[in-house]
mmCIF file of the C-alpha atoms, coordinates in Angstrom:
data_MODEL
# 
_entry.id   MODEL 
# 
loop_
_atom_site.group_PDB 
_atom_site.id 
_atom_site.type_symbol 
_atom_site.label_atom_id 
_atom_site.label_alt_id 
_atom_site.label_comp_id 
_atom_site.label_asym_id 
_atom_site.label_entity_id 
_atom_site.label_seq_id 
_atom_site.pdbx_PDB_ins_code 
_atom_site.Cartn_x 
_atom_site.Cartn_y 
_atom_site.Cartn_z 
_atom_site.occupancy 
_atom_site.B_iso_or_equiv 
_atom_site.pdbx_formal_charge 
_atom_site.auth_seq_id 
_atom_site.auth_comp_id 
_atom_site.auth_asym_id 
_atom_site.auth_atom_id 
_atom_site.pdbx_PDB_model_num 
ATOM 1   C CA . UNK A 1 1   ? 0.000  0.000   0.000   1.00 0.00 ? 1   UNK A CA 1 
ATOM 2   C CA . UNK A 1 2   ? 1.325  3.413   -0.776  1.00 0.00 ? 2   UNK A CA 1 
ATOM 3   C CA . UNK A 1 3   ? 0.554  6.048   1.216   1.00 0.00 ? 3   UNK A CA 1 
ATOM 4   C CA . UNK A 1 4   ? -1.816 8.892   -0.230  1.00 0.00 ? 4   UNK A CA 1 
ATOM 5   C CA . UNK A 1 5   ? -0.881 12.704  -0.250  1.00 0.00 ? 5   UNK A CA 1 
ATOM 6   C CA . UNK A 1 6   ? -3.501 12.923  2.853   1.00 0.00 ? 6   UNK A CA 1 
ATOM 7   C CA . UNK A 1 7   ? -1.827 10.422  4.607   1.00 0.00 ? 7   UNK A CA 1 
ATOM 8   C CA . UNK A 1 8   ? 1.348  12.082  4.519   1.00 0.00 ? 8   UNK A CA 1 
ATOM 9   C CA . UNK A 1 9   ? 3.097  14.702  6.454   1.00 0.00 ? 9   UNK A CA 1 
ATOM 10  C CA . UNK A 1 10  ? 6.636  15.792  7.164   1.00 0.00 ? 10  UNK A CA 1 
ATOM 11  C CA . UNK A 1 11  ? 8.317  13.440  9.594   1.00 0.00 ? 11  UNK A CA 1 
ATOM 12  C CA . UNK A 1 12  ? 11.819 13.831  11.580  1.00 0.00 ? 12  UNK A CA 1 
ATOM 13  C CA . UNK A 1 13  ? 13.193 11.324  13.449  1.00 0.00 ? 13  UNK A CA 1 
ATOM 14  C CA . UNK A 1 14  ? 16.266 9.257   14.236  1.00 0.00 ? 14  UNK A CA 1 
ATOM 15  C CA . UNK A 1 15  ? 16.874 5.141   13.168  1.00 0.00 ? 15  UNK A CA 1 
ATOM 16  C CA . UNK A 1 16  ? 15.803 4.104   17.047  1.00 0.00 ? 16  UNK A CA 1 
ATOM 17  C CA . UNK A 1 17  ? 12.741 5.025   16.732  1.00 0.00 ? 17  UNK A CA 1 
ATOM 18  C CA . UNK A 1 18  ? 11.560 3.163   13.452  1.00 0.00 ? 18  UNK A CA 1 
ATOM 19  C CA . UNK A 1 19  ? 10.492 -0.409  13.250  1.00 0.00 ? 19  UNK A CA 1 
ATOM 20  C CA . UNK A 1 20  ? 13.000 -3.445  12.308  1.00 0.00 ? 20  UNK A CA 1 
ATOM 21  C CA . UNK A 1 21  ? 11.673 -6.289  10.553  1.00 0.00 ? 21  UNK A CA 1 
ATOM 22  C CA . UNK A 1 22  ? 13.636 -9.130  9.467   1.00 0.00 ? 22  UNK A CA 1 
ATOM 23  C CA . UNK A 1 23  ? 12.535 -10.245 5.966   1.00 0.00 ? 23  UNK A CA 1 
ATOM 24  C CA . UNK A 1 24  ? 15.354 -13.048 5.844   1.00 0.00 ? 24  UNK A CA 1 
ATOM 25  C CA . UNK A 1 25  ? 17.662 -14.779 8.275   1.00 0.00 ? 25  UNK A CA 1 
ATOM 26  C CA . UNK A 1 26  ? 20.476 -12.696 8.893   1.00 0.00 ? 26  UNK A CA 1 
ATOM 27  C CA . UNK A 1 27  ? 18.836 -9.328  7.524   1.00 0.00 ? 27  UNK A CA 1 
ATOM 28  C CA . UNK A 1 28  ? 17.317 -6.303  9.353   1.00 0.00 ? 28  UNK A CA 1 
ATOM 29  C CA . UNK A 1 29  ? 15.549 -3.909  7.479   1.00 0.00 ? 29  UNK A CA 1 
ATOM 30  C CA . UNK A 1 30  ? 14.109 -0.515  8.609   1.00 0.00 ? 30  UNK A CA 1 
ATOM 31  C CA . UNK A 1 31  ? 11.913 1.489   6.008   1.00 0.00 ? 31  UNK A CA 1 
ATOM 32  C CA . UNK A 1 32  ? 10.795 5.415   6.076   1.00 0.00 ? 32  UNK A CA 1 
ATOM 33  C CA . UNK A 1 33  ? 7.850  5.544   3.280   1.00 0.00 ? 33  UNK A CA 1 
ATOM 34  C CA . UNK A 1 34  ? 6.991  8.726   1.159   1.00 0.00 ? 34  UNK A CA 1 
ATOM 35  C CA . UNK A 1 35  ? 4.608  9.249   -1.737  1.00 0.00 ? 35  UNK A CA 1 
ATOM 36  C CA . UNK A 1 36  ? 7.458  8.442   -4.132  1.00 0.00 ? 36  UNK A CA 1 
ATOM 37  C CA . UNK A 1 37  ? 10.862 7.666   -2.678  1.00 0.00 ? 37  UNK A CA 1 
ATOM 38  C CA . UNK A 1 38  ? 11.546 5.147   0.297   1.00 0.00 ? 38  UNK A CA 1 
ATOM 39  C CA . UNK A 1 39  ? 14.353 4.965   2.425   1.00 0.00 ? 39  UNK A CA 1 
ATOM 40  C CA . UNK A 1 40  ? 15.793 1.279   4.181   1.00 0.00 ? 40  UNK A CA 1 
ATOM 41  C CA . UNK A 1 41  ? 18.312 0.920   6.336   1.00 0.00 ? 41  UNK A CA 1 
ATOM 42  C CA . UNK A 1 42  ? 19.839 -2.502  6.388   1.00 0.00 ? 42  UNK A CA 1 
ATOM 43  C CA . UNK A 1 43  ? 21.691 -4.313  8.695   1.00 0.00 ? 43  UNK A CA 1 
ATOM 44  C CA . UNK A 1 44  ? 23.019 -7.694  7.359   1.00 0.00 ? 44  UNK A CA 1 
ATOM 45  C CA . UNK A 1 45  ? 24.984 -10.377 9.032   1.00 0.00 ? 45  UNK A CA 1 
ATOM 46  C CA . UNK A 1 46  ? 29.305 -11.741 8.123   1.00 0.00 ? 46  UNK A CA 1 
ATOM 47  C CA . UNK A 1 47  ? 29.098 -13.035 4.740   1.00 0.00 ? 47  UNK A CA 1 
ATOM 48  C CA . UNK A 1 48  ? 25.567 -13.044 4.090   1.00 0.00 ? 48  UNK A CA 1 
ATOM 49  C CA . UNK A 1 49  ? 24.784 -13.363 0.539   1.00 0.00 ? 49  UNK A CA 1 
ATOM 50  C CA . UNK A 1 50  ? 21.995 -11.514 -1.694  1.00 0.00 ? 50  UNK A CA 1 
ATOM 51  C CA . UNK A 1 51  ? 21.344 -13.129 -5.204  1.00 0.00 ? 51  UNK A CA 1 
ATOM 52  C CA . UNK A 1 52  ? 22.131 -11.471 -7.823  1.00 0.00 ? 52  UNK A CA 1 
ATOM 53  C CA . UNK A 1 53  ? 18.594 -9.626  -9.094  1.00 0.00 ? 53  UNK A CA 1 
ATOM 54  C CA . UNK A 1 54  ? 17.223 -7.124  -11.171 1.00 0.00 ? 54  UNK A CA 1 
ATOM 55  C CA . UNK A 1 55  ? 14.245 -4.788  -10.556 1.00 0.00 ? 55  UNK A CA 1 
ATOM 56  C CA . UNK A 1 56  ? 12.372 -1.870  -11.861 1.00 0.00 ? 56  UNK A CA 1 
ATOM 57  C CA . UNK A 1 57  ? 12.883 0.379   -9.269  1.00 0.00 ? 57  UNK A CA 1 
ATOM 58  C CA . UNK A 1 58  ? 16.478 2.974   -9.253  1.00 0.00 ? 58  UNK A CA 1 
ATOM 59  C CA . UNK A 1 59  ? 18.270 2.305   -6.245  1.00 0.00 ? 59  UNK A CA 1 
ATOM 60  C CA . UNK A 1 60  ? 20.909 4.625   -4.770  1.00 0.00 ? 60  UNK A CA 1 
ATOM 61  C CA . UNK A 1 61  ? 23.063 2.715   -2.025  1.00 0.00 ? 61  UNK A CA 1 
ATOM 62  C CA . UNK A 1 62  ? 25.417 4.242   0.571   1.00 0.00 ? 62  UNK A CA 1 
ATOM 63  C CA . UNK A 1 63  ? 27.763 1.968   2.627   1.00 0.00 ? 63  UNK A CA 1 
ATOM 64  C CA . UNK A 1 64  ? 27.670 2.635   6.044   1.00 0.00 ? 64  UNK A CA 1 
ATOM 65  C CA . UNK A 1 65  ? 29.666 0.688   8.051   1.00 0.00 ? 65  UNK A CA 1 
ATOM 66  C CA . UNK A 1 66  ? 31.663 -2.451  6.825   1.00 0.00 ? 66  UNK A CA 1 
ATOM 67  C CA . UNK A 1 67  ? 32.550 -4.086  3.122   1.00 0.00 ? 67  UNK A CA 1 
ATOM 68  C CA . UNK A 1 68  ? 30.590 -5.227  0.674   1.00 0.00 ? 68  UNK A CA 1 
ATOM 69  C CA . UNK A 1 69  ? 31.521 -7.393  -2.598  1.00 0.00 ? 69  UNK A CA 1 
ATOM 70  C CA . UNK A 1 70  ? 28.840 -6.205  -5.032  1.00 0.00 ? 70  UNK A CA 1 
ATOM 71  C CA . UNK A 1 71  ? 28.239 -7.797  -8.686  1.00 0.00 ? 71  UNK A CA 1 
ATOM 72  C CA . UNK A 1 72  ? 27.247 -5.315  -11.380 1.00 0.00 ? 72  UNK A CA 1 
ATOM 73  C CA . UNK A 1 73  ? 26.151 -6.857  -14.591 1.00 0.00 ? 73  UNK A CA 1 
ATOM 74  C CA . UNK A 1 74  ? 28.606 -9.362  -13.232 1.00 0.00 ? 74  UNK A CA 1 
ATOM 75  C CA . UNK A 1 75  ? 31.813 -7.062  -12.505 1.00 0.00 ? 75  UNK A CA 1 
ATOM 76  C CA . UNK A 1 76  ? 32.792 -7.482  -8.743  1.00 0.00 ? 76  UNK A CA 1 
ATOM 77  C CA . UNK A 1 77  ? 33.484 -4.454  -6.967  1.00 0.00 ? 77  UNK A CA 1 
ATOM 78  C CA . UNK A 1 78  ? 34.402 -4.676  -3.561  1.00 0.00 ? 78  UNK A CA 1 
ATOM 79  C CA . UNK A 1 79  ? 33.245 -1.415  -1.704  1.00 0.00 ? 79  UNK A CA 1 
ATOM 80  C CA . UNK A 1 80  ? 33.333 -0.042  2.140   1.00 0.00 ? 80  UNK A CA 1 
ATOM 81  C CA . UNK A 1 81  ? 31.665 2.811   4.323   1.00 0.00 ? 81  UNK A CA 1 
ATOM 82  C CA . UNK A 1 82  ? 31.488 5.917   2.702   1.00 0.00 ? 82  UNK A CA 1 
ATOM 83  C CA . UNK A 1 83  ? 30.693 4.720   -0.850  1.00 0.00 ? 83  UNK A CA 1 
ATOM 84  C CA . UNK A 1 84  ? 28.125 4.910   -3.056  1.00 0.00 ? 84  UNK A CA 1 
ATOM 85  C CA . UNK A 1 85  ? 26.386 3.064   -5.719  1.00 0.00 ? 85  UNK A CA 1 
ATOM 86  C CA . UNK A 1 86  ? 23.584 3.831   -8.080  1.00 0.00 ? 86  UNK A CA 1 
ATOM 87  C CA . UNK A 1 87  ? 21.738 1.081   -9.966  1.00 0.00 ? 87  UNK A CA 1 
ATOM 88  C CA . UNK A 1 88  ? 19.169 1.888   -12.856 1.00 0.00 ? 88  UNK A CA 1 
ATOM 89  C CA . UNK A 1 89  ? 16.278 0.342   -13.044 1.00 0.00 ? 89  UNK A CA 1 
ATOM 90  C CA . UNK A 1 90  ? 16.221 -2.954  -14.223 1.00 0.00 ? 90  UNK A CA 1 
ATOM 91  C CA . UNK A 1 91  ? 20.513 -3.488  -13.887 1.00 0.00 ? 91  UNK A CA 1 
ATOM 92  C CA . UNK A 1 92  ? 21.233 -6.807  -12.235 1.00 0.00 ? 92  UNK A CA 1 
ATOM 93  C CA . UNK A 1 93  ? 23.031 -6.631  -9.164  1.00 0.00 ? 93  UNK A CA 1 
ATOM 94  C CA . UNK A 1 94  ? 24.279 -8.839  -5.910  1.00 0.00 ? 94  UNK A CA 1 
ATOM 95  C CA . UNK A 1 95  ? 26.278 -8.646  -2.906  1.00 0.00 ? 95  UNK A CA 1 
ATOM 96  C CA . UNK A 1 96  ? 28.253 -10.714 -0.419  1.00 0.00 ? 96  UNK A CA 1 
ATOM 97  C CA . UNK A 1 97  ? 28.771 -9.318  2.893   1.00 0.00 ? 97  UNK A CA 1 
ATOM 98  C CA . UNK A 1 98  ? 32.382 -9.439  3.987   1.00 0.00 ? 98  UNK A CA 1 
ATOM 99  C CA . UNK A 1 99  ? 33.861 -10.314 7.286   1.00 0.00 ? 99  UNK A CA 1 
ATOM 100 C CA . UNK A 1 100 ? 31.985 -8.105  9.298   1.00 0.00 ? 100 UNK A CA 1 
ATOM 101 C CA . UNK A 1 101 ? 28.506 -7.007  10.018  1.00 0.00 ? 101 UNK A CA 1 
ATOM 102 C CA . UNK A 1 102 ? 27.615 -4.416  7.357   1.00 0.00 ? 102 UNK A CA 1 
ATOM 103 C CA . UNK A 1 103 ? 24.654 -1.421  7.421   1.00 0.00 ? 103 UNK A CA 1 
ATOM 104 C CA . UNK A 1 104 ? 23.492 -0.053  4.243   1.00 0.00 ? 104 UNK A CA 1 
ATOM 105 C CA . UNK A 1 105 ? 20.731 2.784   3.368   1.00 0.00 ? 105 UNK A CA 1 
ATOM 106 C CA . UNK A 1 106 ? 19.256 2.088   0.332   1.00 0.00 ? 106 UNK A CA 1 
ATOM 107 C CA . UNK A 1 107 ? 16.721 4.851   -1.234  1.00 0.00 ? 107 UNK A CA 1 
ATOM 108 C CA . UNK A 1 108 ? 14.318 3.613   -4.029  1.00 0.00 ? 108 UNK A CA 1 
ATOM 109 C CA . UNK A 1 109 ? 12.036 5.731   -6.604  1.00 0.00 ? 109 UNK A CA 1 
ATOM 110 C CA . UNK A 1 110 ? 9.184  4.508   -7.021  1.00 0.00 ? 110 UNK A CA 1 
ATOM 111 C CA . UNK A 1 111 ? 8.903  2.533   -3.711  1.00 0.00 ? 111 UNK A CA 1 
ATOM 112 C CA . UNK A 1 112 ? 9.316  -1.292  -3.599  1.00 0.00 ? 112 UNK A CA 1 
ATOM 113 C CA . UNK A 1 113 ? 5.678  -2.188  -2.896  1.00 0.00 ? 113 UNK A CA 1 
ATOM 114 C CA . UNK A 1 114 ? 6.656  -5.820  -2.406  1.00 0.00 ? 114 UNK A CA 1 
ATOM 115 C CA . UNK A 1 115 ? 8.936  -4.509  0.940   1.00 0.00 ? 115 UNK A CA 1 
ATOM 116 C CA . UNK A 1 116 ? 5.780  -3.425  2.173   1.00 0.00 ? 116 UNK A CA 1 
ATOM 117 C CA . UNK A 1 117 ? 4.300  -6.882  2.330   1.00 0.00 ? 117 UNK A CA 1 
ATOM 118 C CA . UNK A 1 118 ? 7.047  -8.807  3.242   1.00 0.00 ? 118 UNK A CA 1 
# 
């Protein structure tokens, strides 16, 4: 469900104070919902891996804390806090978490309706 223009108002707040759900073993996620962009914060586990999919969504990604091996149309990058990655809709993409627990915000336009059910 995506929230109307009624439904909405400005919000400020800090990552404490918004839900976690755990959509997978070894995943967190934590999700701030507009009309047309959505924001998750992800915490994943040591070497936790996330097939390599596509979607029709743009994603923007920034590393927070720890390093991530990420396939791009099958090129490995390896990446760490501070970076950031953009994906276009429908590019295929994957990651591995390395050795250590990693946090990622991930911002998607439009907003991933099936996170919203799951």
């Amino acid at each position: 469900m995506i929230p109307n223009e009624a439904q909405l108002s400005a919000l400020v707040t800090d990552w404490t104070k918004i839900p976690v759900t755990s959509p997978a073993p070894g995943i967190k996620r934590q999700m701030v919902v507009g009309q047309n962009v959505m924001m998750c914060r992800f915490t994943f586990d040591p070497l936790l891996v996330t097939p390599e999919h596509t979607h029709p969504h743009e994603q923007m990604t920034l590393v927070v804390k720890g390093r991530v091996r990420f396939f791009i149309d099958g090129v490995e990058n390896i990446v760490s806090a501070g970076d950031v990655l953009h994906f276009p809709p429908h590019n295929r993409h994957g990651a591995t978490m390395m050795d250590e627990e990693v946090v990622l915000i991930d911002i998607f336009s439009p907003i991933r309706e099936d996170f919203l059910t799951a």
